[in-house]
DRENLUMTOR-619311 format. One record per residue (C-alpha): x negated, y negated, z negated; residue in three letters. Coordinates in pm, whole numbers. Layout:
! DRENLUMTOR-619311
R; xx; yy; zz; gugu
R; X; Y; Z; ala
...
***
This chain:
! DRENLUMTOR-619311
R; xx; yy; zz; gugu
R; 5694; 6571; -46310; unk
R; 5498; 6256; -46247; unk
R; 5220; 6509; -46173; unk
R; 5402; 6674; -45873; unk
R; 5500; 6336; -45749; unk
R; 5137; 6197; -45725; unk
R; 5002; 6546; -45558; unk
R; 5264; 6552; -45298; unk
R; 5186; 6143; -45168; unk
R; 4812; 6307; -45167; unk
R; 4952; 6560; -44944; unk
R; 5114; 6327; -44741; unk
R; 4806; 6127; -44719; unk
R; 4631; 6388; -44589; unk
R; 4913; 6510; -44339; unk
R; 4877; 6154; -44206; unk
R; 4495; 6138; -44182; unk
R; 4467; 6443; -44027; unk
R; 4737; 6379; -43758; unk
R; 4621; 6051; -43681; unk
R; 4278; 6213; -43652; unk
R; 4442; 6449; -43366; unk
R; 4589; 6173; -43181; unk
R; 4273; 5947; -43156; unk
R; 4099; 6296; -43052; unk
R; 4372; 6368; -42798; unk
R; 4375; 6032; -42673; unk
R; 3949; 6039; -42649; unk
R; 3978; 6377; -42444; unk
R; 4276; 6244; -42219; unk
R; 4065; 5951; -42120; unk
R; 3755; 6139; -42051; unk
R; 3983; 6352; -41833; unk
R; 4156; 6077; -41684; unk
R; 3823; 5951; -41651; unk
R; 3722; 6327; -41454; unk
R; 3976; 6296; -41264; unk
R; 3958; 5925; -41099; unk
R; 3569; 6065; -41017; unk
R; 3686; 6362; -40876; unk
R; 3940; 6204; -40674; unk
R; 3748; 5914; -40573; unk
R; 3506; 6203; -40423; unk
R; 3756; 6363; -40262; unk
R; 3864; 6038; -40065; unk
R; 3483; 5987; -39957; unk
R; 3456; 6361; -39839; unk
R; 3743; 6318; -39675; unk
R; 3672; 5978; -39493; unk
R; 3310; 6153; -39403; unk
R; 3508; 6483; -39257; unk
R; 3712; 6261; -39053; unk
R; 3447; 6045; -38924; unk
R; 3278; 6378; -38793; unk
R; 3588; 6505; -38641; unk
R; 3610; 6138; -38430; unk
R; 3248; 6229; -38298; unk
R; 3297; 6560; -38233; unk
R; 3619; 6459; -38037; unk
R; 3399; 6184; -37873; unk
R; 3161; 6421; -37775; unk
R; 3376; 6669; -37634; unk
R; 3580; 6408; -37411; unk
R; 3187; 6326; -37299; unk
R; 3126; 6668; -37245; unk
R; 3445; 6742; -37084; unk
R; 3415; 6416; -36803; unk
R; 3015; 6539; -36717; unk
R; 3236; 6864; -36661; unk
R; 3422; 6676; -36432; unk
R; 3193; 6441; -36245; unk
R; 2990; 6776; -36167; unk
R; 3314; 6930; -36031; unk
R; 3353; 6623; -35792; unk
R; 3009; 6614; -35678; unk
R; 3019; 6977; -35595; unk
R; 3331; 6957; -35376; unk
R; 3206; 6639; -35214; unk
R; 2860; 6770; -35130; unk
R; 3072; 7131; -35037; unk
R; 3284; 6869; -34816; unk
R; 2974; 6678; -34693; unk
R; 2799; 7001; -34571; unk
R; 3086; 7131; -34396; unk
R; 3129; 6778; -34205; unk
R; 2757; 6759; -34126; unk
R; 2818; 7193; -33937; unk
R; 3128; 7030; -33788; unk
R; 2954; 6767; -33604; unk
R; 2653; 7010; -33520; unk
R; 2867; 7246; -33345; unk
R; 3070; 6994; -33198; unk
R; 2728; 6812; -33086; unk
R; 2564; 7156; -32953; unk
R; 2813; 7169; -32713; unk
R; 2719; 6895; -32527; unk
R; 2390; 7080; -32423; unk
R; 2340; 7120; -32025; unk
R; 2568; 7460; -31958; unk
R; 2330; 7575; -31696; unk
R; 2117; 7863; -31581; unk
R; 1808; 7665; -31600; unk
R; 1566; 7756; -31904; unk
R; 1477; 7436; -32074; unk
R; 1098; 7358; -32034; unk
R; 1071; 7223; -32449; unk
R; 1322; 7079; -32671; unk
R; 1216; 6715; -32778; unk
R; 1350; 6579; -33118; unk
R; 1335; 6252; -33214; unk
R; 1261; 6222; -33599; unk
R; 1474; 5982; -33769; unk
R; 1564; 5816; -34086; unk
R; 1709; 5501; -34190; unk
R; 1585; 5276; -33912; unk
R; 1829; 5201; -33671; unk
R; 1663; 4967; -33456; unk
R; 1385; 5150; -33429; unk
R; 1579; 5412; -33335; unk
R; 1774; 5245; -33041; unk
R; 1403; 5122; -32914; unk
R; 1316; 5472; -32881; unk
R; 1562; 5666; -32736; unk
R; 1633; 5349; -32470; unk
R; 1249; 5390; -32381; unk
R; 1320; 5750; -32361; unk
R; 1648; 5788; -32165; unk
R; 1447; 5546; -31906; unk
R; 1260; 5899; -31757; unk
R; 1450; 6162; -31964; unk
R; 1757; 6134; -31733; unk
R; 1663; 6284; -31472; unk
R; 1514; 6597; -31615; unk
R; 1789; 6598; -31896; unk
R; 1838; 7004; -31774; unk
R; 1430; 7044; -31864; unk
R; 1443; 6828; -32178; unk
R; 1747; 6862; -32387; unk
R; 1714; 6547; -32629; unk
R; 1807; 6583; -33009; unk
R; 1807; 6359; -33306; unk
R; 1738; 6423; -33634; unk
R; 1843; 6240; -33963; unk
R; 1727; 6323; -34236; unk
R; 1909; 6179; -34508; unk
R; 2305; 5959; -34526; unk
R; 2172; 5650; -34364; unk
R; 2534; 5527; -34203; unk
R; 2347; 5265; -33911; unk
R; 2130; 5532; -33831; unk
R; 2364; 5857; -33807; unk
R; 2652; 5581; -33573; unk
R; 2355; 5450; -33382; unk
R; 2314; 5821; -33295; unk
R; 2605; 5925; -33229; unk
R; 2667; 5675; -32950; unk
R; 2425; 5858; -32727; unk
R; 2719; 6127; -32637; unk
R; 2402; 6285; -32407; unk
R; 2221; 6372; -32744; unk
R; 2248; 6638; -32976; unk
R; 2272; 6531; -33324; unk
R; 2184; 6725; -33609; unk
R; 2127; 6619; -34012; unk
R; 1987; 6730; -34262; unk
R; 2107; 6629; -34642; unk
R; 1894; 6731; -34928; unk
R; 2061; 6542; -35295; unk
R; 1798; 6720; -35472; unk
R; 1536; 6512; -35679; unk
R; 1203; 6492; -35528; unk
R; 934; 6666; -35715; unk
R; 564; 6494; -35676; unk
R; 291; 6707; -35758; unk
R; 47; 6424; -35872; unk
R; 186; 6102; -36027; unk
R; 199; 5811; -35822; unk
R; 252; 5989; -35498; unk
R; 517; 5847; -35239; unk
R; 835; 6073; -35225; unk
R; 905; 5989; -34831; unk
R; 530; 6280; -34789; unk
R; 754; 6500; -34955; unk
R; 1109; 6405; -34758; unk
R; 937; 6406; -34441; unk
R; 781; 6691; -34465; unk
R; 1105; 6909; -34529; unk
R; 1278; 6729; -34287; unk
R; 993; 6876; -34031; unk
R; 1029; 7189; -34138; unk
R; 1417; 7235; -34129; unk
R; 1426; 7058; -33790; unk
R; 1162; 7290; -33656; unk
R; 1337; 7588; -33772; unk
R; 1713; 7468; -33659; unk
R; 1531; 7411; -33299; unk
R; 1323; 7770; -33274; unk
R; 1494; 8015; -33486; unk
R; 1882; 7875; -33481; unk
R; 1881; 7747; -33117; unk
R; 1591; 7948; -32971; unk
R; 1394; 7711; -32799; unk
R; 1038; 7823; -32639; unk
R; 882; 7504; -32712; unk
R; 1014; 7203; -32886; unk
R; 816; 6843; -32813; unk
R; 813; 6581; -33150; unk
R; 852; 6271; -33153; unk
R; 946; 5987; -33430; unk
R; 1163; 5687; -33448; unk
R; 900; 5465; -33370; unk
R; 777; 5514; -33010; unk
R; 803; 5476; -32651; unk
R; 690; 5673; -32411; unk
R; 501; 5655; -32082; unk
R; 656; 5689; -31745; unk
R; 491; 6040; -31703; unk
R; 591; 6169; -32024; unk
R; 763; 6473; -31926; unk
R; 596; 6542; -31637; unk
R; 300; 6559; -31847; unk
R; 467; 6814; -32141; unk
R; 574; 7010; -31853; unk
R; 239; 7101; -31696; unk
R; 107; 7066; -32038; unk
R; 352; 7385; -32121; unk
R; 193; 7624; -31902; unk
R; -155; 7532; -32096; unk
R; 39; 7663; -32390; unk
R; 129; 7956; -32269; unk
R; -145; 8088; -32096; unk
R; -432; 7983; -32353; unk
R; -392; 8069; -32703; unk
R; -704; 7890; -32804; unk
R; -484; 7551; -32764; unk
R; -245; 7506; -33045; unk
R; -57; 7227; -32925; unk
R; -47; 6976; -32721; unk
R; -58; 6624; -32771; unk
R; 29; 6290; -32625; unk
R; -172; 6070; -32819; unk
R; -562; 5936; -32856; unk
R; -680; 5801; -33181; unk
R; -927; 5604; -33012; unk
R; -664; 5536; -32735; unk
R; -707; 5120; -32737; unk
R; -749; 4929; -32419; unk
R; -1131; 4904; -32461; unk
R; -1189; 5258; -32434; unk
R; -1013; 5408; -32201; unk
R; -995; 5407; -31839; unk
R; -878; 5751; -31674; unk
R; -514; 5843; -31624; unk
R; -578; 6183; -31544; unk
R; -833; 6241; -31803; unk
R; -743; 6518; -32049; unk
R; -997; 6670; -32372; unk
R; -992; 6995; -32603; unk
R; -1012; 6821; -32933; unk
R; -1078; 7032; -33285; unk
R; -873; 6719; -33448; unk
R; -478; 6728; -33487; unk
R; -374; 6381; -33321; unk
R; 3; 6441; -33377; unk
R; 257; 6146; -33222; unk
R; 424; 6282; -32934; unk
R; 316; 6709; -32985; unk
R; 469; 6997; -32842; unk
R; 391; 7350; -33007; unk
R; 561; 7702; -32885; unk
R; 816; 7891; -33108; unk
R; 531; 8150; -33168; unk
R; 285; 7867; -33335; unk
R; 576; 7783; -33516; unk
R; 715; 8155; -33629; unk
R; 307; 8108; -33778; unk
R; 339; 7779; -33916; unk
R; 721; 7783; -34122; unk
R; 643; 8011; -34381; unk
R; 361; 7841; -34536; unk
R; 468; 7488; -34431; unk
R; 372; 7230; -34691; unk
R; 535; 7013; -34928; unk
R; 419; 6714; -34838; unk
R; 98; 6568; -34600; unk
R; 190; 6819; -34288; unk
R; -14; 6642; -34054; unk
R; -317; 6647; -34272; unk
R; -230; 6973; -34341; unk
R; -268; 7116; -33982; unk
R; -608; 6933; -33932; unk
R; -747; 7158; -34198; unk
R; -974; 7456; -34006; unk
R; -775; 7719; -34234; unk
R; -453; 7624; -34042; unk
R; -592; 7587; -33716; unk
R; -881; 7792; -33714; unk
R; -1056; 7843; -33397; unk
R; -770; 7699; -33180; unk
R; -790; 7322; -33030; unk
R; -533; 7076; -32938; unk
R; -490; 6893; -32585; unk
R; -535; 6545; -32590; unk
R; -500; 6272; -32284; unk
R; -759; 5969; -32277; unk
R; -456; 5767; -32202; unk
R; -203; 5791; -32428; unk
R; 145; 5869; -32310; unk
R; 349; 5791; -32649; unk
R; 329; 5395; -32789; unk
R; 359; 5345; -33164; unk
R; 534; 5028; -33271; unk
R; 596; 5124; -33572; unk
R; 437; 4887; -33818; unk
R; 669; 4916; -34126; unk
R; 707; 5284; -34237; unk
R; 632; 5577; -34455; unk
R; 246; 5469; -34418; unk
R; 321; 5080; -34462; unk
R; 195; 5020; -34171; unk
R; -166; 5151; -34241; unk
R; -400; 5080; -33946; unk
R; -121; 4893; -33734; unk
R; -279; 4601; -33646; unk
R; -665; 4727; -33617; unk
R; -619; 5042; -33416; unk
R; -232; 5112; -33317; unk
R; -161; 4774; -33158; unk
R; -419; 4828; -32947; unk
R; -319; 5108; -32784; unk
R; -270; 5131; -32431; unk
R; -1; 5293; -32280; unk
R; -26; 5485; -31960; unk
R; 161; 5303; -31693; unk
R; -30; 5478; -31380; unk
R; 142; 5764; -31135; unk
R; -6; 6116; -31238; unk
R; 161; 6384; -31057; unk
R; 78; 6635; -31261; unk
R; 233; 6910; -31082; unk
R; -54; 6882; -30821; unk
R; -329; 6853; -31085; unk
R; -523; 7149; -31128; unk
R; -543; 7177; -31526; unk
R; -769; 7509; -31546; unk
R; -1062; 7325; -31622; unk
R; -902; 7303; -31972; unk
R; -924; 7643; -32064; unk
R; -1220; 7728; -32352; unk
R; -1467; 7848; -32157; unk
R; -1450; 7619; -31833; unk
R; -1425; 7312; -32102; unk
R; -1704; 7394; -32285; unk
R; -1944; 7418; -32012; unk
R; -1828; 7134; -31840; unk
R; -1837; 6926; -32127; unk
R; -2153; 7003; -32256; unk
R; -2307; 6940; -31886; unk
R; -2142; 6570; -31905; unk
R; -2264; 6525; -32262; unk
R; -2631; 6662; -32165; unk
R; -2644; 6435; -31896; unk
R; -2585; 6117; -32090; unk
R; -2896; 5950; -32161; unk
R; -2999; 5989; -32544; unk
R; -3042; 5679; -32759; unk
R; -3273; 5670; -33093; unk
R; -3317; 5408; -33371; unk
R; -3129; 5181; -33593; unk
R; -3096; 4973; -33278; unk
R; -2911; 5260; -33052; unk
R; -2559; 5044; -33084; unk
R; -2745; 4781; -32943; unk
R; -2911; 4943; -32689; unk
R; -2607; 5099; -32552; unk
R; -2478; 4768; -32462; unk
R; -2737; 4724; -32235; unk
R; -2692; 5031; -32060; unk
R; -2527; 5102; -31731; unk
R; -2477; 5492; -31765; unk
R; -2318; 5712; -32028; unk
R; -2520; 5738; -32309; unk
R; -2503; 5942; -32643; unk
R; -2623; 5827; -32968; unk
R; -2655; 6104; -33281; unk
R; -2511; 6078; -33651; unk
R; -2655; 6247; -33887; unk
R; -2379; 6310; -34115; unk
R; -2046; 6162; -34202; unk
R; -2154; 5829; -34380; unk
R; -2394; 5757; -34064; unk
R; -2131; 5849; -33862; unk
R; -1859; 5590; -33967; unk
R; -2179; 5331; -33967; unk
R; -2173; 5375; -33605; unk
R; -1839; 5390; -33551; unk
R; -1740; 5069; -33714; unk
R; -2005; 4871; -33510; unk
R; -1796; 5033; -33182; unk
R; -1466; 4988; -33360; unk
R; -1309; 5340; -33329; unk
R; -1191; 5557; -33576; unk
R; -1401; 5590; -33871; unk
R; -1207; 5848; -34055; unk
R; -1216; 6214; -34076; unk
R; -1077; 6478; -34223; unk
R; -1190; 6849; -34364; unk
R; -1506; 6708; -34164; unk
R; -1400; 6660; -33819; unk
R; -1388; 6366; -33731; unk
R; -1063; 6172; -33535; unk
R; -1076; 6355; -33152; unk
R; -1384; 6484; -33215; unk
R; -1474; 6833; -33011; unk
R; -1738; 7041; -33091; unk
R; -1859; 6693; -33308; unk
R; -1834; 6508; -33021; unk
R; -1669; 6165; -33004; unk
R; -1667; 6051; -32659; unk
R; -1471; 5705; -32568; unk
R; -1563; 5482; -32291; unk
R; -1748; 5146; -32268; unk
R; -1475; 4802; -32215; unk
R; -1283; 4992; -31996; unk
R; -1528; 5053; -31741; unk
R; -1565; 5451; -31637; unk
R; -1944; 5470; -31852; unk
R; -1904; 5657; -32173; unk
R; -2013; 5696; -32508; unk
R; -2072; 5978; -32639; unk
R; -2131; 6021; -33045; unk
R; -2266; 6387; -33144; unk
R; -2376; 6557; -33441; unk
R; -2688; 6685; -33500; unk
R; -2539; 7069; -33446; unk
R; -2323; 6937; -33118; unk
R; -2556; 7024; -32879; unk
R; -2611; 7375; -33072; unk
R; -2199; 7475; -33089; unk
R; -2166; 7340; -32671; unk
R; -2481; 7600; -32605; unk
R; -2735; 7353; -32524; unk
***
């Protein structure tokens, strides 16, 4: 009996042990859940602070995305708006042209831009003489570019047409450093040019910029001058401008040269130079770009001795580049041509070229490092030779023309002859290369 008792408490011992074995074993594996569990939620909370910190930026994003959207919308419909304004105005403005049987003689534009005084300088100086043959000269401005002063300035002249061209996109240089206003301008030109030949038809269209006055016999000169186009397709256009045009050098009114250099500044060219010219315009540097020989070729341009445009134009594109040294200078023509009665023929190639090289063969020669010197001293035309481009400008700079040239011709130069004349006086200088008297067949 006492047996049975003592194996059943051992029994019950062991009952105990083992159960409080399975609680401490329970307890261990509830933790280490528990412990799971807190990990796995404190995880969760991260991923889902990180998921909604992406969806913020994403959001952010998209309201970015969405106002670009909309600030692209705008600026389409305002520069949609803005064009249709600007073809409002120009048909508005067209209609203001002379109604009249009376075929225009040339269209002259005056090239404009954000200058506004300059501007009103101009067209005053022009309106002076333009008036009278407004049915012979319709006038035009054009703006290129938004420039408020300049675009109200113009359209106060209710006698001019207006036009304006807008271009918002970037400009593209093709070498760092370069100015953008080569490449403005140079569009501008060419979208003017077209609107005046191709839109409105014009024969011949004269240029002009925002930065001159003209002479009193300004249109009477174009006019003759237009004829010379027409009848001579070895002249490319015609110009109103001298390079070496200062007071020192000049002295006849009626005076007029063949030149193989583009002078530019007051130029009239037909619609069938033009029709030539607009397809393979340039981007920038058009000026430069018709003095090369591949653009002109054989053709010359008509130049006066006196020039009949004045450039006051000292801050500009250029930054004023030569102002003071060779355009302030310049004299403006302020003699009575009548042009009508001049008998231009002489102009043509052939009669030019022999009466030019008899005037140049008749000069006396000069020889030596002394021939500036000499010519000084002399009381009949003279002509002095360079030998190439550096000896050239040597020569030049002790005169005080134009040293510069470009694709080797040098500024007015014909046949590689510079010809200006002596303080004023009627005697002139003539500077040829050593193949002049060759290419004038002497």
């Amino acid at each position: 009996m006492a047996r049975s008792r003592c194996d059943l408490r051992l029994l019950l011992l062991a009952a105990a042990a083992a159960f409080i074995y399975i609680q401490v074993r329970l307890f261990t594996t509830q933790s280490h859940y528990a412990d799971r569990l807190a990990e796995a939620e404190r995880s969760e909370n991260q991923c889902t602070s990180q998921l909604k910190s992406l969806i913020d930026q994403v959001s952010m994003q998209q309201e970015k995305i969405v106002a670009l959207e909309e600030m692209k919308i705008r600026q389409d419909e305002e520069r949609a708006h803005l064009k249709i304004l600007i073809h409002d105005l120009e048909k508005r403005s067209v209609q203001k042209l002379p109604n009249i049987n009376m075929v225009p003689v040339a269209a002259v534009v005056i090239m404009a831009c954000n200058r506004p005084d300059y501007l009103e300088r101009t067209v005053e100086s022009i309106l002076k003489y333009q008036t009278s043959v407004a049915s012979k000269f319709p006038l035009f401005i054009s703006q290129d570019g938004t420039n408020g002063a300049v675009k109200k300035k113009a359209l106060d002249y209710k006698q001019i047409t207006y036009m304006q061209h807008v271009d918002l996109k970037p400009v593209q240089t093709e070498r760092p450093g370069e100015l953008t206003a080569y490449y403005k301008i140079a569009k501008h030109y060419k979208w003017a040019l077209d609107e005046l030949f191709i839109k409105h038809n014009f024969a011949r269209v004269v240029i002009l910029e925002d930065d001159m006055v003209i002479a009193p016999d300004f249109f009477d000169y174009f006019e003759a001058a237009a004829k010379l186009l027409d009848n001579d397709k070895t002249i490319m256009a015609v110009s109103s401008w001298n390079d070496n045009g200062q007071k020192q050098f000049v002295n006849d009114p009626k005076a007029l040269y063949r030149s193989d250099f583009f002078p530019g500044l007051g130029w009239m060219l037909t619609k069938s130079t033009w029709i030539e010219l607009s397809p393979k315009w340039p981007k920038a540097y058009w000026d430069d770009w018709v003095r090369l020989k591949e653009v002109h070729g054989n053709r010359q341009f008509i130049r006066p001795e006196i020039c009949r445009t004045y450039n006051f134009g000292k801050h500009g594109s250029s930054i004023g580049q030569f102002f003071e040294q060779y355009l302030e200078p310049i004299k403006l023509n302020d003699a009575h041509v009548n042009w009508n009665s001049e008998d231009l023929s002489y102009l043509g190639e052939d009669k030019f070229l022999t009466k030019f090289g008899k005037e140049v063969a008749s000069a006396t020669p000069l020889h030596g490092s002394d021939a500036v010197q000499k010519a000084h001293n002399m009381a009949a035309d003279v002509r002095i030779q360079y030998n190439d481009q550096e000896d050239f400008e040597r020569i030049a700079r002790q005169f005080g023309i134009f040293e510069e040239w470009k694709d080797g011709i040098p500024r007015t130069a014909y046949k590689g002859v510079v010809v200006f004349r002596y303080n004023s006086s009627s005697r002139r200088i003539f500077l040829v290369s050593s193949d002049s008297l060759r290419q004038l067949g002497l």
